[in-house]
C-alpha positions as CSV (number, residue, x, y, z in Angstrom):
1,X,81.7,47.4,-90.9
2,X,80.1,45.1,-88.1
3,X,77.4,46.7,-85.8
4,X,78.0,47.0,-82.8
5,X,76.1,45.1,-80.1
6,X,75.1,46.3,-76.7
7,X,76.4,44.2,-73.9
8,X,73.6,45.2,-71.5
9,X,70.7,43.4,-73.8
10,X,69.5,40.6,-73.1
11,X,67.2,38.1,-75.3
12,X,64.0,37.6,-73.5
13,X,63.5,34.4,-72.3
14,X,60.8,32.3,-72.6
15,X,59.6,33.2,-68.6
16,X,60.2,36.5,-69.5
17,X,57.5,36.7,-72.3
18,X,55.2,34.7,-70.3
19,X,55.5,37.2,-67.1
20,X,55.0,40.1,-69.7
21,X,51.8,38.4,-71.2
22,X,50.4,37.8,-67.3
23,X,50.5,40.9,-66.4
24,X,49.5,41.9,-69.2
25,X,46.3,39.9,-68.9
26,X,46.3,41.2,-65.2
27,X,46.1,44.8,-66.0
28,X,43.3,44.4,-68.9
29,X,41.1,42.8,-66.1
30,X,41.6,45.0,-63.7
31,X,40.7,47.5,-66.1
32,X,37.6,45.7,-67.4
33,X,36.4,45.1,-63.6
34,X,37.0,48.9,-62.7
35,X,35.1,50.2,-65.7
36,X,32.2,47.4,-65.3
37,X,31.8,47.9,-61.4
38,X,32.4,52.1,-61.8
39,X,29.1,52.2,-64.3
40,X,26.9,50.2,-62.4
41,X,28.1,52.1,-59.3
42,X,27.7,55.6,-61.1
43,X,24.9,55.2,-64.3
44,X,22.7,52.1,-62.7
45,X,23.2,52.9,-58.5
46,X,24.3,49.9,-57.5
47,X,25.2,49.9,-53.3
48,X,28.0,47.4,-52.1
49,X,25.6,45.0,-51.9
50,X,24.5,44.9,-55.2
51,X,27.9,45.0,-55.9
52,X,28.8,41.8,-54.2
53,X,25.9,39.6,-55.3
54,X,27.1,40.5,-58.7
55,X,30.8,39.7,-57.7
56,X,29.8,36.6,-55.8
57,X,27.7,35.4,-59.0
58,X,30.5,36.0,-61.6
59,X,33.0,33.9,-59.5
60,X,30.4,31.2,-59.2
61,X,29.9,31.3,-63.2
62,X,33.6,31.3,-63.1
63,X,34.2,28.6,-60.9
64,X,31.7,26.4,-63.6
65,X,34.1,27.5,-66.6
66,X,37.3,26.5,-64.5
67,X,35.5,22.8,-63.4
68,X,34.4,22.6,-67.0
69,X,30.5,23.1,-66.7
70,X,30.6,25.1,-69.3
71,X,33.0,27.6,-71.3
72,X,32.8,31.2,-72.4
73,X,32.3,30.1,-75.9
74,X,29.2,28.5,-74.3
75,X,28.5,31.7,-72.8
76,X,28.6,33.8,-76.0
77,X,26.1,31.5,-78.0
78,X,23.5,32.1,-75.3
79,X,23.9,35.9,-75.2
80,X,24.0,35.6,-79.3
81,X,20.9,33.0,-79.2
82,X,18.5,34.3,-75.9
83,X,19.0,38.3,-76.8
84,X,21.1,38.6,-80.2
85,X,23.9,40.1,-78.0
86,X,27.6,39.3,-80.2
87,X,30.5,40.4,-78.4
88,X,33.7,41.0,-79.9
């Protein structure tokens, strides 16, 4: 006996899994950013401020990783090298 298929499925198409895997990516960062900004609100007291330097800094480190400055595996060696940091 042949199974039955539903008529309402559809095979996701390649946009589809891309769309899924953006936001995705968009939810884990906003996630990271809440949790990183929330502890150096709450355990280190950082005011708005300090908050926006930070902010203003990271896109600026970001900007050199997008004009190709530098790259995040670049990034990693230094922490690993200057204070034996290894993220995962």
């Amino acid at each position: 006996m042949k199974k039955k298929v539903n008529p309402r499925r559809r095979p996701a198409s390649r946009a589809d899994v891309e769309r899924a895997k953006r936001e995705a990516q968009e939810v884990a960062i906003k996630s990271a950013w809440s949790i990183f900004f929330t502890v150096l609100r709450d355990k280190e007291g950082y005011e708005l401020d300090d908050l926006r330097r930070v902010w203003n800094e990271v896109e600026d480190l970001s900007d050199s990783i997008a004009g190709g400055y530098c790259t995040v595996a670049d990034l990693r060696d230094v922490l690993k090298q200057e204070i034996g940091v290894t993220l995962r």
